[in-house]
C-alpha positions as CSV (number, residue, x, y, z in Angstrom):
1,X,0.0,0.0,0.0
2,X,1.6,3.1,-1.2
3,X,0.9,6.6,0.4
4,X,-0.5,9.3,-1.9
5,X,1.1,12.8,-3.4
6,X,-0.7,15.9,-2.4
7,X,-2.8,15.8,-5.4
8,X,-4.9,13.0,-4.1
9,X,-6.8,15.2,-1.6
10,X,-9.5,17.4,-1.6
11,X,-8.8,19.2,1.9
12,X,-6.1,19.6,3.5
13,X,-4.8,21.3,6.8
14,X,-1.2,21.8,7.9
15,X,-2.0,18.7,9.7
16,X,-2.5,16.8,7.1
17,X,-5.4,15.6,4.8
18,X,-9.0,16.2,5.7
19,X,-10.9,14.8,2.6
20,X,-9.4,12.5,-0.1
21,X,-10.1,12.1,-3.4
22,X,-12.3,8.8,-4.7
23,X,-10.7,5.9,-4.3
24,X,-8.6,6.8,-1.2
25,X,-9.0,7.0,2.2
26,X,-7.8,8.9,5.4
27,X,-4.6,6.9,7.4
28,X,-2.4,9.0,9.8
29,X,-3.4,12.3,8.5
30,X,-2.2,11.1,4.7
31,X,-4.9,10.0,1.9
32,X,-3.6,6.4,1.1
33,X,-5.5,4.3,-2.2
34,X,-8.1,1.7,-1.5
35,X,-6.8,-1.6,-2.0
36,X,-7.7,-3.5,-5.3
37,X,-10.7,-4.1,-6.3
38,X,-12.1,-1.6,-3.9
39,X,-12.9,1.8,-5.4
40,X,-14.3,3.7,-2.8
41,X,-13.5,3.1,0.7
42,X,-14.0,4.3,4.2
43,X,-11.0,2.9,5.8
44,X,-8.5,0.2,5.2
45,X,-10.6,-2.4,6.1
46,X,-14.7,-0.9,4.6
47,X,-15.0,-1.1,1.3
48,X,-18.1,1.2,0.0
49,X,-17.6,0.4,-4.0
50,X,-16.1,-2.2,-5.9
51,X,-14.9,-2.2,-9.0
52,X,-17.5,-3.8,-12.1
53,X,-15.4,-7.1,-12.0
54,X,-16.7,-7.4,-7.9
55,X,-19.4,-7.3,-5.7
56,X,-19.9,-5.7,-2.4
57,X,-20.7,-7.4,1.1
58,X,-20.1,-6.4,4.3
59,X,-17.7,-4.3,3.5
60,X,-15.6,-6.0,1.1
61,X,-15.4,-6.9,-2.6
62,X,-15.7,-10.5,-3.4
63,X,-14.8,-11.2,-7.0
64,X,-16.9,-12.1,-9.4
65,X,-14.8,-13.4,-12.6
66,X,-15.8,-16.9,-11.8
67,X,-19.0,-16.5,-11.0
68,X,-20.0,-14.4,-14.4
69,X,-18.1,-17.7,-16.0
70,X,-21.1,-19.7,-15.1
71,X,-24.2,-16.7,-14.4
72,X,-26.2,-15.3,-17.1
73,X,-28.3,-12.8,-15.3
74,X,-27.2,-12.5,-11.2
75,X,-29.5,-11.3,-8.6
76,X,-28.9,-7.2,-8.2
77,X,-27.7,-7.7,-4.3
78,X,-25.0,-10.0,-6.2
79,X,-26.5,-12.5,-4.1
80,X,-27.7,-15.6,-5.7
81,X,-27.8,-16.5,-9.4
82,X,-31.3,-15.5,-11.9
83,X,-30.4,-17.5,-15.4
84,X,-27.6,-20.0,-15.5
85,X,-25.6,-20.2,-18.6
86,X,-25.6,-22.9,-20.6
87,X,-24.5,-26.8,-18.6
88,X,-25.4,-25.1,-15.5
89,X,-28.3,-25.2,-13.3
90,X,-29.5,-23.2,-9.8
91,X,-28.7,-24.6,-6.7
92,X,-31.7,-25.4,-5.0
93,X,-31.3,-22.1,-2.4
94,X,-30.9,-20.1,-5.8
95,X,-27.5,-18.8,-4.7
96,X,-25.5,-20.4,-7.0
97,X,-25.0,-21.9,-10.3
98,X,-24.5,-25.5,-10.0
99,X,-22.9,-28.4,-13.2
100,X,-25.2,-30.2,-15.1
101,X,-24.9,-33.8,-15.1
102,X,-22.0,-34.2,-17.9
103,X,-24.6,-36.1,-20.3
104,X,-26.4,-32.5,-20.3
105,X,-25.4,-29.2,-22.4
106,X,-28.3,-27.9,-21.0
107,X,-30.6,-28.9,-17.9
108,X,-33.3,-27.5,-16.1
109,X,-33.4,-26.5,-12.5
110,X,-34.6,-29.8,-11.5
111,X,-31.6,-31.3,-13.2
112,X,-33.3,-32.8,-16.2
113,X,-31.7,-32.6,-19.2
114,X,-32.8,-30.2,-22.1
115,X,-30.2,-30.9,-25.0
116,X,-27.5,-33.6,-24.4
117,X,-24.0,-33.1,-24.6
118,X,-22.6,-34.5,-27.6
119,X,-21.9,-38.5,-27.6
120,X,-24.7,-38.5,-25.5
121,X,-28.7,-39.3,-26.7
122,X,-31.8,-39.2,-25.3
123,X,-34.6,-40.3,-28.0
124,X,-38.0,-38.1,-28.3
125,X,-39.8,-41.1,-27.1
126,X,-37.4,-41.2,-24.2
127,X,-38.7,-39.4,-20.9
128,X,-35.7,-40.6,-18.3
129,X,-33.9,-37.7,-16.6
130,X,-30.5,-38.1,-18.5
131,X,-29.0,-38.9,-21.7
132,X,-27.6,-42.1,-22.4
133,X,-24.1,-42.6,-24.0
134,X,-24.4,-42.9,-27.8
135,X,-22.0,-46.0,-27.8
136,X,-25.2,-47.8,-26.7
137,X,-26.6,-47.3,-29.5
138,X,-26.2,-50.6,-31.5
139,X,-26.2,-51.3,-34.9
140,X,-26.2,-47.7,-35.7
141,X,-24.4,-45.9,-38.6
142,X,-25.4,-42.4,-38.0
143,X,-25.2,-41.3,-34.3
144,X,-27.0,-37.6,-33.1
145,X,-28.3,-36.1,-29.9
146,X,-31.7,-37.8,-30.7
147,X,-30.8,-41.2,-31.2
148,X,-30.1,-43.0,-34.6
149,X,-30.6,-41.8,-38.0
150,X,-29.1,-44.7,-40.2
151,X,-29.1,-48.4,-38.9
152,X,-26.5,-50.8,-40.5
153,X,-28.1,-53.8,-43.1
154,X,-30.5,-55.7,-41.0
155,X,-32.3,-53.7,-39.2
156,X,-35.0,-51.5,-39.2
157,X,-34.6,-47.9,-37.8
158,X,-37.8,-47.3,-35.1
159,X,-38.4,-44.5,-32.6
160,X,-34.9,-43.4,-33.1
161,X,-33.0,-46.4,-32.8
162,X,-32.7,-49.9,-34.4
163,X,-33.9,-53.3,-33.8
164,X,-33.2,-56.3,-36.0
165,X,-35.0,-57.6,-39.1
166,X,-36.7,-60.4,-39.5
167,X,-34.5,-63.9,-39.9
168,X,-32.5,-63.5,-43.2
169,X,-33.8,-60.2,-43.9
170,X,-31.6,-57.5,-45.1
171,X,-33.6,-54.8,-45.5
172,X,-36.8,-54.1,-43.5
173,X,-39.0,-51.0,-42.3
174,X,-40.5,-49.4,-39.3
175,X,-43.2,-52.1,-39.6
176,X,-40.7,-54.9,-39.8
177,X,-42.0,-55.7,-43.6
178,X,-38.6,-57.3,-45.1
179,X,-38.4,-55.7,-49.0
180,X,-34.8,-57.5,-49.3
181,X,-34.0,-61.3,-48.9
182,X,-30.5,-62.4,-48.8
183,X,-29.2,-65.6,-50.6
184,X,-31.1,-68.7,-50.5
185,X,-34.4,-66.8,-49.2
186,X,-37.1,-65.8,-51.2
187,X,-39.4,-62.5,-50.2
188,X,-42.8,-63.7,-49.9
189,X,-45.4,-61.0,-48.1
190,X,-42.9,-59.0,-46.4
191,X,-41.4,-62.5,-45.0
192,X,-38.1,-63.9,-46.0
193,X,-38.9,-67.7,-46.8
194,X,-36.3,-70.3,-47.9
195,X,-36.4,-71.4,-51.3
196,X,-36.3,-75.4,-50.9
197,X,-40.0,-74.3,-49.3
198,X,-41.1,-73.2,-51.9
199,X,-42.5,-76.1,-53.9
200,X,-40.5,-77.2,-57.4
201,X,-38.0,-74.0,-56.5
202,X,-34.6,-75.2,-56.8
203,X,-32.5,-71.8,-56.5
204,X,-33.2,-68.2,-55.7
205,X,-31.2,-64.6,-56.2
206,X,-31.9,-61.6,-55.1
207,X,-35.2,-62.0,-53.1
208,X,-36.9,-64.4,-56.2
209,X,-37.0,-67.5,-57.0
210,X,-34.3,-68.0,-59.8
211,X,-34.7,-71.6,-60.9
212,X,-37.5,-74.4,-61.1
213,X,-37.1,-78.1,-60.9
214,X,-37.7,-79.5,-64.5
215,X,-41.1,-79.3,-66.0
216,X,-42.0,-76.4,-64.3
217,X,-41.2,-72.7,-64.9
218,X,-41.2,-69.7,-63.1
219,X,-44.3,-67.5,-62.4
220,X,-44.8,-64.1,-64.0
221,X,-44.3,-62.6,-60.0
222,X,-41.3,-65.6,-59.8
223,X,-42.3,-66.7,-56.5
């Protein structure tokens, strides 16, 4: 703390200093600068304004950098926390701004999650508390915040995420309805069936029956 030169005073005596200038203070008859972040002060010890970087409580400045890292709007006593930025929620007294579970970017004051953090889902169908790790999400080709997009060969993309074809089905909607056999099987009303049961079918390709026992030959719809 470093004393002052005589133009930090307002009034003066031969004494010494009667009134300071803002941001110092009276100490042994000498004005002497309010310590950092204090701007205004009474004494050494009472703060009376802080700087816009600090709040003021009993007397002192408390900081505020990290606070403004995680409040969006604070309370005007500087006292508790309005809005919460973004992965951050109120504590349940309101004073502070509390983390989000990490499978949040955002959450609401009860701690549910709004949007999940990325590698993290929660499907629209979904109403648990928390998103779920996207590495659970099996059999999936195109992983978002909302589930699956694109399910691998096989499966059938429902609600978000995907769930196996019928038996020997390669491709298959919503419903389940297979459209796409693979070898050996022949499609027959949305079912994949295997060609040696279908009667004087001796070989199939590509979801048809591809070859008939002799004497026989193959239907306009070859099935």
């Amino acid at each position: 703390m470093s004393k002052t030169t005589t133009d930090n005073f307002i009034l003066r005596s031969s004494k010494g200093c009667l009134r300071c200038s803002d941001g110092y203070h009276i100490s042994n008859s000498v004005c002497v600068k309010c310590e950092y972040p204090c701007t205004y002060c009474s004494n050494l010890t009472y703060c009376t304004k802080c700087d816009s970087y600090s709040y003021i409580k009993n007397g002192k400045c408390i900081e505020i950098n990290e606070i403004l890292s995680v409040y969006d709007v604070m309370m005007s006593t500087y006292e508790g926390c309005v809005v919460c930025k973004d992965g951050y929620m109120r504590s349940s007294d309101g004073k502070q701004c509390v983390r989000c579970d990490m499978s949040c970017a955002t959450c609401s004051n009860d701690g549910d999650c709004v949007v999940c953090s990325d590698r993290y889902y929660r499907t629209p169908n979904n109403n648990t508390k928390l998103c779920n790790p996207q590495k659970e999400l099996n059999n999936c080709l195109n992983k978002t915040t909302s589930g699956c997009t694109l399910c691998e060969n096989g499966f059938a993309l429902k609600d978000n995420l995907c769930y196996k074809c019928g038996q020997n089905c390669i491709f298959c909607d919503a419903t389940f309805e297979c459209s796409n056999c693979d070898n050996d099987n022949v499609l027959r009303n949305g079912v994949c069936v295997y060609f040696s049961k279908i009667q004087n079918c001796i070989s199939s390709q590509f979801s048809i029956c591809w070859e008939c026992a002799d004497g026989f030959k193959l239907s306009d719809n070859k099935i």
